[in-house]
PDB file of N, CA, C and O in Angstrom:
ATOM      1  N   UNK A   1     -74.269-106.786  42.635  1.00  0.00           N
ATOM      2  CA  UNK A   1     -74.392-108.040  41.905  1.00  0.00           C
ATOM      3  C   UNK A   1     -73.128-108.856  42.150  1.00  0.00           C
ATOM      4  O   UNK A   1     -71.948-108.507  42.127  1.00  0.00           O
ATOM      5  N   UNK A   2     -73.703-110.060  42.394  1.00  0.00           N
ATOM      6  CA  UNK A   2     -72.375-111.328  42.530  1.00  0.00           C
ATOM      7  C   UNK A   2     -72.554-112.016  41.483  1.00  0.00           C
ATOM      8  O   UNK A   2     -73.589-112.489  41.014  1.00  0.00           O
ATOM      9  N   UNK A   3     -71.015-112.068  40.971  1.00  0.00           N
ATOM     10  CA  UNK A   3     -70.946-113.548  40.189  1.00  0.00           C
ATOM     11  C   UNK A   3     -70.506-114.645  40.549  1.00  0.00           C
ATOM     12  O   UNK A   3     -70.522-114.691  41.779  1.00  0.00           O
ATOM     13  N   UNK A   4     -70.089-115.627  40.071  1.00  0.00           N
ATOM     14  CA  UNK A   4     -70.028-116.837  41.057  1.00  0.00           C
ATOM     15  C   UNK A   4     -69.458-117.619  39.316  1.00  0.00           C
ATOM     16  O   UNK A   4     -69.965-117.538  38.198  1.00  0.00           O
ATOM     17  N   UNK A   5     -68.629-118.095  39.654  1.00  0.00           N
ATOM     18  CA  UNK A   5     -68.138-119.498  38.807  1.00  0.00           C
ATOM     19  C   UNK A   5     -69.018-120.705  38.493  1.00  0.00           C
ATOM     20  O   UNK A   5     -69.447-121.323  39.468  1.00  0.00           O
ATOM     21  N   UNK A   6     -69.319-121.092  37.380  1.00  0.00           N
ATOM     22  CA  UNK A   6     -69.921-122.284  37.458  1.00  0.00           C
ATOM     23  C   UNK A   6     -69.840-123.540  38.128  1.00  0.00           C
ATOM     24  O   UNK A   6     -68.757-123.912  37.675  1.00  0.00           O
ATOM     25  N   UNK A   7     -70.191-124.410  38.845  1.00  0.00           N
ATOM     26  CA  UNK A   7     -69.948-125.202  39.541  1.00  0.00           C
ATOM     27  C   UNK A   7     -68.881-125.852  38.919  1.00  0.00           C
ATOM     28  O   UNK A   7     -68.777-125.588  37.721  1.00  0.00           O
ATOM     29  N   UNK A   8     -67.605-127.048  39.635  1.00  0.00           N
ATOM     30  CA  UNK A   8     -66.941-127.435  39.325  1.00  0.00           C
ATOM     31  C   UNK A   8     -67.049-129.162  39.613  1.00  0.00           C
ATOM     32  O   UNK A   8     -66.578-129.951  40.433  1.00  0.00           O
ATOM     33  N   UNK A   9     -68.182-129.241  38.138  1.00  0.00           N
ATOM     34  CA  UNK A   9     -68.314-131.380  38.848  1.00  0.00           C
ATOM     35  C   UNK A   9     -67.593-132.134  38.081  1.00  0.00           C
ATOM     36  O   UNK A   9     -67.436-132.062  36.862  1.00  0.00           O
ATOM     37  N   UNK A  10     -66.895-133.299  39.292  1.00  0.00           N
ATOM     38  CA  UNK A  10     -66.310-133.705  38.304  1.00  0.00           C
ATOM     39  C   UNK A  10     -66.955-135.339  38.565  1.00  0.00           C
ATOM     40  O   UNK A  10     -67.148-135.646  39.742  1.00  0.00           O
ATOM     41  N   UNK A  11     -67.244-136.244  37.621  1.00  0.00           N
ATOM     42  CA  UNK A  11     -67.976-137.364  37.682  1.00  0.00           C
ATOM     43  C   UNK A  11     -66.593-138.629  37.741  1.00  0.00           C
ATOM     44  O   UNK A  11     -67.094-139.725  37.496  1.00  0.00           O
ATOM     45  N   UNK A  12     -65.293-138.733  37.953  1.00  0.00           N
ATOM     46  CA  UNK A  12     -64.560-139.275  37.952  1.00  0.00           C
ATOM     47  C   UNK A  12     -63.605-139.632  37.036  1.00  0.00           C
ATOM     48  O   UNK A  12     -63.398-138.883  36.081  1.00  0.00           O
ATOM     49  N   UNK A  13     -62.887-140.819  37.187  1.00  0.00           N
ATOM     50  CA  UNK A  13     -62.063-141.279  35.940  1.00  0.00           C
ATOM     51  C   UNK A  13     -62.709-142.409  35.163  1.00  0.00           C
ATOM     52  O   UNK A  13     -63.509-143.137  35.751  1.00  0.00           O
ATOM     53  N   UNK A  14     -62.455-142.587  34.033  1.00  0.00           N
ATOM     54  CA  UNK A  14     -63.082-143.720  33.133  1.00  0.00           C
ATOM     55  C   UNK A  14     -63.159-145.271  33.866  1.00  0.00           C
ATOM     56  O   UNK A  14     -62.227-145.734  34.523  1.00  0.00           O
ATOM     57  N   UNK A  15     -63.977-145.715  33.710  1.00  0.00           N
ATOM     58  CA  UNK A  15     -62.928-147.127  34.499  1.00  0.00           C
ATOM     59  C   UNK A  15     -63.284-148.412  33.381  1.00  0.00           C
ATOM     60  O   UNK A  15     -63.846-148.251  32.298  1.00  0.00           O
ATOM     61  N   UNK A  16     -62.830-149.641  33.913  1.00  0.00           N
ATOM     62  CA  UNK A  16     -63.396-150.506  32.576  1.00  0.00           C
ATOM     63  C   UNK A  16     -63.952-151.730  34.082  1.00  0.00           C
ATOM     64  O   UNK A  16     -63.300-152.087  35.063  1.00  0.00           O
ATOM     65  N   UNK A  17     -65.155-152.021  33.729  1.00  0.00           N
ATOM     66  CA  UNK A  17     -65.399-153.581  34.760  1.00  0.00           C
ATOM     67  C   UNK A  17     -65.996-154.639  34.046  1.00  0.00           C
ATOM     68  O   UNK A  17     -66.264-154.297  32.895  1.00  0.00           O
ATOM     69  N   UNK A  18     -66.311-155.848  34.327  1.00  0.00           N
ATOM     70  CA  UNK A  18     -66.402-156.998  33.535  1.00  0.00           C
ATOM     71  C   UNK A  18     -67.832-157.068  34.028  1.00  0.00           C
ATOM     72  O   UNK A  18     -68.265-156.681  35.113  1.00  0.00           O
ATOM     73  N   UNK A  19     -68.586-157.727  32.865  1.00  0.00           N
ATOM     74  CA  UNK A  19     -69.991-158.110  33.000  1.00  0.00           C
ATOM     75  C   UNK A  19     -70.507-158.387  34.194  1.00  0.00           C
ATOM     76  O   UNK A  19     -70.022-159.211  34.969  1.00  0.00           O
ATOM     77  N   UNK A  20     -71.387-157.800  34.376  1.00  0.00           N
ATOM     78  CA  UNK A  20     -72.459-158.848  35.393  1.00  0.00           C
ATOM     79  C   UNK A  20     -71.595-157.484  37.257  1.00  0.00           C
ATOM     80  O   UNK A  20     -72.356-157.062  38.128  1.00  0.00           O
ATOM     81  N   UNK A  21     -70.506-157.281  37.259  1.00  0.00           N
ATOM     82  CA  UNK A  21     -69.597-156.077  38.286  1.00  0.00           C
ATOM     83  C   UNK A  21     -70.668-154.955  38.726  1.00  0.00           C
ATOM     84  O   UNK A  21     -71.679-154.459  38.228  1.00  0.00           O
ATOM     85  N   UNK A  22     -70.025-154.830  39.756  1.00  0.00           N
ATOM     86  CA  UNK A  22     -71.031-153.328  39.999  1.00  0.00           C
ATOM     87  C   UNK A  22     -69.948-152.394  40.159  1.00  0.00           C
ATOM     88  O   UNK A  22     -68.822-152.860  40.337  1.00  0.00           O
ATOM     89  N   UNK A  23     -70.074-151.440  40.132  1.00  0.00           N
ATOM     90  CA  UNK A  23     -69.197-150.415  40.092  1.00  0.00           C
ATOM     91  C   UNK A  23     -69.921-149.047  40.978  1.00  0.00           C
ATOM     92  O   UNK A  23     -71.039-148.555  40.821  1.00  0.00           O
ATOM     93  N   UNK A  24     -68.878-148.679  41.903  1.00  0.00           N
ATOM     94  CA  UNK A  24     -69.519-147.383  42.508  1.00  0.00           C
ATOM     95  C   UNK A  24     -68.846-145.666  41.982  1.00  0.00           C
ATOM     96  O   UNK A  24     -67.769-145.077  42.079  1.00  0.00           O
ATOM     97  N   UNK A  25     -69.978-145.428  41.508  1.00  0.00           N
ATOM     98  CA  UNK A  25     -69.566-143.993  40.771  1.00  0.00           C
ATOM     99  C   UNK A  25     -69.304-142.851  42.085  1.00  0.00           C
ATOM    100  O   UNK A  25     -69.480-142.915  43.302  1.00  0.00           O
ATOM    101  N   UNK A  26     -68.773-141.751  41.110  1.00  0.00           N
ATOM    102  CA  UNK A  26     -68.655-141.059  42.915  1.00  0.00           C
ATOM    103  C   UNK A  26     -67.924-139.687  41.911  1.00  0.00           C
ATOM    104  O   UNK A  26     -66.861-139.691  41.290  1.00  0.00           O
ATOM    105  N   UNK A  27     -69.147-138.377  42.080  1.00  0.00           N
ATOM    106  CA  UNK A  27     -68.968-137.524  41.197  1.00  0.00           C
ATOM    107  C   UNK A  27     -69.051-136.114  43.165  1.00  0.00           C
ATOM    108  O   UNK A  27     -69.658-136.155  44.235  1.00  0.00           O
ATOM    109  N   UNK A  28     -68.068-135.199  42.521  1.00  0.00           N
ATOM    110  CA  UNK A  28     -67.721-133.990  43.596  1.00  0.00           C
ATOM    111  C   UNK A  28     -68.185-132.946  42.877  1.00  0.00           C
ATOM    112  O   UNK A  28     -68.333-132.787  41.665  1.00  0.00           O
ATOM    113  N   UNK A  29     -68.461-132.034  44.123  1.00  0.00           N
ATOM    114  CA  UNK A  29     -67.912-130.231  43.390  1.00  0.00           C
ATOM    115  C   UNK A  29     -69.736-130.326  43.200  1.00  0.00           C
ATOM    116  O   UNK A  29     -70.184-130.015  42.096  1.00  0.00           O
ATOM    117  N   UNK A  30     -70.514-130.672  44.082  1.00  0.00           N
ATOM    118  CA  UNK A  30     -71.839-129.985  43.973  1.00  0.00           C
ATOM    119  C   UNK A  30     -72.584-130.530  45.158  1.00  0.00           C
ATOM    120  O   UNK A  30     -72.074-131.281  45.989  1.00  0.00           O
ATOM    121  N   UNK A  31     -73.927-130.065  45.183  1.00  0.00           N
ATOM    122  CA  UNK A  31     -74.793-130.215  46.575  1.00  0.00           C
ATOM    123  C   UNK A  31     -75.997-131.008  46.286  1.00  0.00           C
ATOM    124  O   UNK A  31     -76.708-131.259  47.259  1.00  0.00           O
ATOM    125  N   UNK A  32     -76.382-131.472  45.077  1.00  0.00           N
ATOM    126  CA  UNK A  32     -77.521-131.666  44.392  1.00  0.00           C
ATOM    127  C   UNK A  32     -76.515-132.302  43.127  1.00  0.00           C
ATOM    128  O   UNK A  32     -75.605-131.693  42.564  1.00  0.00           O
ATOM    129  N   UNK A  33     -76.965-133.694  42.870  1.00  0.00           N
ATOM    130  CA  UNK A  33     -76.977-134.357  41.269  1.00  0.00           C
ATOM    131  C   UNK A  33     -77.949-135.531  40.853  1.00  0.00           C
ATOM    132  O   UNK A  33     -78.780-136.119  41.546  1.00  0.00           O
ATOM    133  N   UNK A  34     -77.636-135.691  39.629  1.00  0.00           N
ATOM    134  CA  UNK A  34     -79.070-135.980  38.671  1.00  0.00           C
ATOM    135  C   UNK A  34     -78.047-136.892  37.782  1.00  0.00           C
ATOM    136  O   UNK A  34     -77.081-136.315  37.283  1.00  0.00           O
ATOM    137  N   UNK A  35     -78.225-138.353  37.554  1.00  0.00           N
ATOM    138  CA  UNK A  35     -77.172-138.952  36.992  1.00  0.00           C
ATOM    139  C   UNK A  35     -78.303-139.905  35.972  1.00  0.00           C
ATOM    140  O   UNK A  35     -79.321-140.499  36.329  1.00  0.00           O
ATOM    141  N   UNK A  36     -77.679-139.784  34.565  1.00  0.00           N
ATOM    142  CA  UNK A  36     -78.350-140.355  33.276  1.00  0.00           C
ATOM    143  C   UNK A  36     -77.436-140.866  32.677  1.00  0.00           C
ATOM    144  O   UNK A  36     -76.371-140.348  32.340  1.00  0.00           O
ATOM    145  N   UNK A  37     -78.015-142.504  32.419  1.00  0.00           N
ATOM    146  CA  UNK A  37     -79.131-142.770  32.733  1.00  0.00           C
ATOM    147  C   UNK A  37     -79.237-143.276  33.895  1.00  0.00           C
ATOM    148  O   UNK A  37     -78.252-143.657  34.527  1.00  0.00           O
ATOM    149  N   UNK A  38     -80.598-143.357  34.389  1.00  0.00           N
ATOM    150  CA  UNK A  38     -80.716-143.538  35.914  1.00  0.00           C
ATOM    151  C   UNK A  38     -81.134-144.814  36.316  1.00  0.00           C
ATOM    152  O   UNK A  38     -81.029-145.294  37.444  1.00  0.00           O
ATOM    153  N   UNK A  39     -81.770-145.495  34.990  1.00  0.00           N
ATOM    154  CA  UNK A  39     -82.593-146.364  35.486  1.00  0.00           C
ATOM    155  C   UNK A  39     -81.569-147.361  36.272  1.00  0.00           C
ATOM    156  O   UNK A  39     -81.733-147.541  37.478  1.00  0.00           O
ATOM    157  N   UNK A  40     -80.462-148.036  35.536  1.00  0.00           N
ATOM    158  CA  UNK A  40     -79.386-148.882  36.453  1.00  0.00           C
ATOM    159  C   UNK A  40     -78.696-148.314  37.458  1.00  0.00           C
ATOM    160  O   UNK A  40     -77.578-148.810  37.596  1.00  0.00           O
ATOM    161  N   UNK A  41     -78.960-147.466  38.195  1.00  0.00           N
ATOM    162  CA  UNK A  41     -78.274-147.234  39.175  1.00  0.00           C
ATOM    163  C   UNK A  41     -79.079-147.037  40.519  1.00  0.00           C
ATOM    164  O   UNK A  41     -80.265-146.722  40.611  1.00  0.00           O
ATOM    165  N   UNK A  42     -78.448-147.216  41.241  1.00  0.00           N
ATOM    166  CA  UNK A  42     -79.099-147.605  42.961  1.00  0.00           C
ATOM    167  C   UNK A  42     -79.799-146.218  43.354  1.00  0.00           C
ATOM    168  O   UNK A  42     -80.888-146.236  43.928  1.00  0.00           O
ATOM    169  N   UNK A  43     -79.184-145.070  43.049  1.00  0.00           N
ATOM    170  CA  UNK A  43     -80.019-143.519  43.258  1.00  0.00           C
ATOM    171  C   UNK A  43     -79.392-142.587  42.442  1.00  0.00           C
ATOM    172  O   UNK A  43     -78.274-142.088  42.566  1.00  0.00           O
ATOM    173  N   UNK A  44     -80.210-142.415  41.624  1.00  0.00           N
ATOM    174  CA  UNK A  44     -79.622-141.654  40.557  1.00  0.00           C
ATOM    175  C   UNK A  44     -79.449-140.206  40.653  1.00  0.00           C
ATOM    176  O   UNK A  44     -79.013-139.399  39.832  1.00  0.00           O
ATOM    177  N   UNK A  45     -79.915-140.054  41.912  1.00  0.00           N
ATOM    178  CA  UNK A  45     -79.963-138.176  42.515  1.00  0.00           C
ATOM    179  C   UNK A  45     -79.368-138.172  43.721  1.00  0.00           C
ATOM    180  O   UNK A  45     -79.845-137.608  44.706  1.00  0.00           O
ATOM    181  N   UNK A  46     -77.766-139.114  43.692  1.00  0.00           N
ATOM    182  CA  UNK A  46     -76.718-138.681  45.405  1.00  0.00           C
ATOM    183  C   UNK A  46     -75.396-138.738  44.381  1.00  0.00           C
ATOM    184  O   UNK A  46     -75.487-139.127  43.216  1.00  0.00           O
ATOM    185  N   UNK A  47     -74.578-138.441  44.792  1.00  0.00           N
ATOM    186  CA  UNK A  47     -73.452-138.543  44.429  1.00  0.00           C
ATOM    187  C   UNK A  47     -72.572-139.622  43.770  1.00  0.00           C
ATOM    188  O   UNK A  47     -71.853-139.641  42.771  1.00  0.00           O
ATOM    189  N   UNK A  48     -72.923-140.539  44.753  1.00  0.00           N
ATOM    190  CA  UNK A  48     -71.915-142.060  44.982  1.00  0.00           C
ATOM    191  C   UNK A  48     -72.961-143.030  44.565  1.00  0.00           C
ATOM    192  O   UNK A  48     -72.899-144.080  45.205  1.00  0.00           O
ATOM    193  N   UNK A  49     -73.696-142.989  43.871  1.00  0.00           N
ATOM    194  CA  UNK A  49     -74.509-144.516  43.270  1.00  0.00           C
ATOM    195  C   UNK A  49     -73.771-145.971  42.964  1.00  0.00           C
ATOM    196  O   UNK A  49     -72.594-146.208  42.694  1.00  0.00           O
ATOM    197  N   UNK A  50     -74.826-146.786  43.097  1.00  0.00           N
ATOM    198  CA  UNK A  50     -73.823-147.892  42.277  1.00  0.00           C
ATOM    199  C   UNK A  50     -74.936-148.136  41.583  1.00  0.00           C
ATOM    200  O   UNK A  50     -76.142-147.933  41.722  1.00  0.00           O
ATOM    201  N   UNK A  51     -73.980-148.788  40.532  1.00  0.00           N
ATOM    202  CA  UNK A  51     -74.045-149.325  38.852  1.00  0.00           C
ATOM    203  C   UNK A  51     -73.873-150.444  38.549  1.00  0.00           C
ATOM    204  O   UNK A  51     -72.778-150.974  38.739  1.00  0.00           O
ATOM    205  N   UNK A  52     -75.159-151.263  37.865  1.00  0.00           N
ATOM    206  CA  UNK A  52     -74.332-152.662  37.403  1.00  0.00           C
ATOM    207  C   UNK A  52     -74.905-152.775  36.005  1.00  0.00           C
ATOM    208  O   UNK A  52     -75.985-153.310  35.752  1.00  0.00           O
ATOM    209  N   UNK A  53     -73.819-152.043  34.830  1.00  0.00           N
ATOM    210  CA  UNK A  53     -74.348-152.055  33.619  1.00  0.00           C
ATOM    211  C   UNK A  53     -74.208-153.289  32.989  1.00  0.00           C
ATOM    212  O   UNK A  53     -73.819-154.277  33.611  1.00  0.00           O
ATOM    213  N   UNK A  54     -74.514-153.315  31.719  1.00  0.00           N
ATOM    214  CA  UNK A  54     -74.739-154.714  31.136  1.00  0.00           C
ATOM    215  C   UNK A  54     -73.956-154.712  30.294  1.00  0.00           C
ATOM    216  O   UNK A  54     -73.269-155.697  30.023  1.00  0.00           O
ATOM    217  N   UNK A  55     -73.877-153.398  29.590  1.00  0.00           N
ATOM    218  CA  UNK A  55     -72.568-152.767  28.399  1.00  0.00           C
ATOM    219  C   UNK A  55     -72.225-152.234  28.398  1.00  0.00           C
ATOM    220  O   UNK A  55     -72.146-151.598  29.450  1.00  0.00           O
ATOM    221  N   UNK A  56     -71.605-151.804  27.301  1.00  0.00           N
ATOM    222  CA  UNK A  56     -70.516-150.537  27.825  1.00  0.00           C
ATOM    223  C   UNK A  56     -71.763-148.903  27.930  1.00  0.00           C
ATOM    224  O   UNK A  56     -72.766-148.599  27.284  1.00  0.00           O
ATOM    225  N   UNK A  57     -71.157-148.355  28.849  1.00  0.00           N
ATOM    226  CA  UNK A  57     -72.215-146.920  29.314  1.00  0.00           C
ATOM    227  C   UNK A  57     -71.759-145.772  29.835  1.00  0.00           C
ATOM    228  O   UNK A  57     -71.002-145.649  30.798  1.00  0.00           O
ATOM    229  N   UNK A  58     -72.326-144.784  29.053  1.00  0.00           N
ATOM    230  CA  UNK A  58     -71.332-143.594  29.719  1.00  0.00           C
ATOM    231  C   UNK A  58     -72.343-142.966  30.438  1.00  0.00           C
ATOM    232  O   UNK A  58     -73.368-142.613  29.854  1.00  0.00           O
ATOM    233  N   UNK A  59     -72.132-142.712  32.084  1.00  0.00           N
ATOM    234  CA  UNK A  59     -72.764-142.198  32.606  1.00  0.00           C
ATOM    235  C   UNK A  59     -72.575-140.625  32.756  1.00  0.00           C
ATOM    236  O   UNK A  59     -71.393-140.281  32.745  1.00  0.00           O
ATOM    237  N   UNK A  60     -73.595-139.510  32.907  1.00  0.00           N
ATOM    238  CA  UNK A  60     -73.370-138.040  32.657  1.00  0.00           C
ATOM    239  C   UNK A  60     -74.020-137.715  34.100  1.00  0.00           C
ATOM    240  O   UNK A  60     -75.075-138.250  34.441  1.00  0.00           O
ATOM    241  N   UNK A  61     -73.267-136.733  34.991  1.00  0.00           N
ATOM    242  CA  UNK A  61     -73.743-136.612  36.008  1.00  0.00           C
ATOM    243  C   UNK A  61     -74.336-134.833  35.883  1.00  0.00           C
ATOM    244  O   UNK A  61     -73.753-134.214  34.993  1.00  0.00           O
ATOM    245  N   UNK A  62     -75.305-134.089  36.605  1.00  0.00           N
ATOM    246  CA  UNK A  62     -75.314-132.940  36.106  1.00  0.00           C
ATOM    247  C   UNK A  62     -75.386-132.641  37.963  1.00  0.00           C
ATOM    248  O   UNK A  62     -75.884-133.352  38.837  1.00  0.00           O
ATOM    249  N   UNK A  63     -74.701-131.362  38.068  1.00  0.00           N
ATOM    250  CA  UNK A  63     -74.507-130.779  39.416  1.00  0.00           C
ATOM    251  C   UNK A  63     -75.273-129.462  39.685  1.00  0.00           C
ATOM    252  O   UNK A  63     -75.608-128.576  38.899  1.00  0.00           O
ATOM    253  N   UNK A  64     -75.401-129.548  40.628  1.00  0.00           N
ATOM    254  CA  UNK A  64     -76.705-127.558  40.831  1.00  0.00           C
ATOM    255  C   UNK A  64     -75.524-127.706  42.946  1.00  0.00           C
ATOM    256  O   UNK A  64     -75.471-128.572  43.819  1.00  0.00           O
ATOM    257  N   UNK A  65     -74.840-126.228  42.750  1.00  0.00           N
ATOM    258  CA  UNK A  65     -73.704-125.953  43.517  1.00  0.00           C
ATOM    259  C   UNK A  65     -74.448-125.317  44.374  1.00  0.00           C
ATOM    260  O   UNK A  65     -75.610-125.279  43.969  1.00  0.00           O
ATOM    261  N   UNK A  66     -74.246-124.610  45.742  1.00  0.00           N
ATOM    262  CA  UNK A  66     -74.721-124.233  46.482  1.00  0.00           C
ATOM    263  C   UNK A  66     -75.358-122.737  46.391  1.00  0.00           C
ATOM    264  O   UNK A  66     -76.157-122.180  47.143  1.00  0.00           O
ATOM    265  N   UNK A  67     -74.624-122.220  45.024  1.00  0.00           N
ATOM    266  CA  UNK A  67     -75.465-120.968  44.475  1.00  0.00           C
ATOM    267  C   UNK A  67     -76.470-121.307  42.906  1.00  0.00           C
ATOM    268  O   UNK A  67     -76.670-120.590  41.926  1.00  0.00           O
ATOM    269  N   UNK A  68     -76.729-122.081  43.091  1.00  0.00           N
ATOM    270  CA  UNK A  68     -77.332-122.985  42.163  1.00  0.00           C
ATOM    271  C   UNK A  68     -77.087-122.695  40.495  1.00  0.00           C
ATOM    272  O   UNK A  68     -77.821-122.512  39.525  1.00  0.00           O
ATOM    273  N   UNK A  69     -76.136-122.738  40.656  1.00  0.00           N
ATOM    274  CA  UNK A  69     -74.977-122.914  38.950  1.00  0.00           C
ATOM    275  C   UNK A  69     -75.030-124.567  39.207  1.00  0.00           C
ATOM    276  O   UNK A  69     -75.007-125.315  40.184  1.00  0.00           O
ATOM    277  N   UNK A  70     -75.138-124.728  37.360  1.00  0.00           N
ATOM    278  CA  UNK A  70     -75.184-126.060  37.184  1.00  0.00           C
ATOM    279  C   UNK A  70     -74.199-126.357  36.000  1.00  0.00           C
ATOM    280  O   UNK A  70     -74.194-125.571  35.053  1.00  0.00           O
ATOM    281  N   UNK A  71     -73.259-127.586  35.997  1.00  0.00           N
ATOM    282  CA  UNK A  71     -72.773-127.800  35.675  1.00  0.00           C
ATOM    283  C   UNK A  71     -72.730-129.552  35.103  1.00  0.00           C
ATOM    284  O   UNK A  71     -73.658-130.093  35.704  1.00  0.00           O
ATOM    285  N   UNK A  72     -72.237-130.285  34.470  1.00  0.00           N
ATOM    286  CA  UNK A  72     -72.422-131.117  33.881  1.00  0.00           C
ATOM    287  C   UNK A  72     -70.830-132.003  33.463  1.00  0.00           C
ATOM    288  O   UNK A  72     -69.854-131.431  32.978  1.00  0.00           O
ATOM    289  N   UNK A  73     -70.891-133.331  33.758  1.00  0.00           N
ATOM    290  CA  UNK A  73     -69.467-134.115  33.621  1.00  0.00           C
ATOM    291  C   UNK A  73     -69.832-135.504  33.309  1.00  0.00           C
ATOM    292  O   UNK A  73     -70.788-135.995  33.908  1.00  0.00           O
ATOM    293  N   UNK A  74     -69.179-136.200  32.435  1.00  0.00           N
ATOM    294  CA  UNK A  74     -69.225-137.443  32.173  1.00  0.00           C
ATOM    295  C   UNK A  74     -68.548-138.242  31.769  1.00  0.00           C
ATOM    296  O   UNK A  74     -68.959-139.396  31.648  1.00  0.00           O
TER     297      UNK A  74
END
């Protein structure tokens, strides 16, 4: 039996942008992600999406690693 560490994602640093901005997110440390909410963003299942929220929004990215441990950052 192997164990394996939970994946290590990290979804970035906070940032602040002004109305109407797009912003490109850009989350590491997995092979597979799933980013909520999805609907404003350009692909909500790659890494590096872009975003053009309307208010303030915290995006949560969830990661599945190449031994498929999943992990979660936002």
């Amino acid at each position: 039996v192997v164990v394996t560490l939970p994946a290590s994602i990290h979804a970035g640093n906070d940032t602040t942008i002004c109305q109407n901005d797009t912003i490109f997110l850009n989350a590491t440390g997995a092979v597979f992600y799933s980013w909520d909410p999805p609907f404003i963003l350009s692909n909500p299942n790659i890494g590096n999406p872009t975003a053009t929220p309307l208010n303030t929004s915290i995006f949560t990215v969830t990661g599945v690693d190449s031994f498929g441990c999943r992990a979660s950052d936002a």
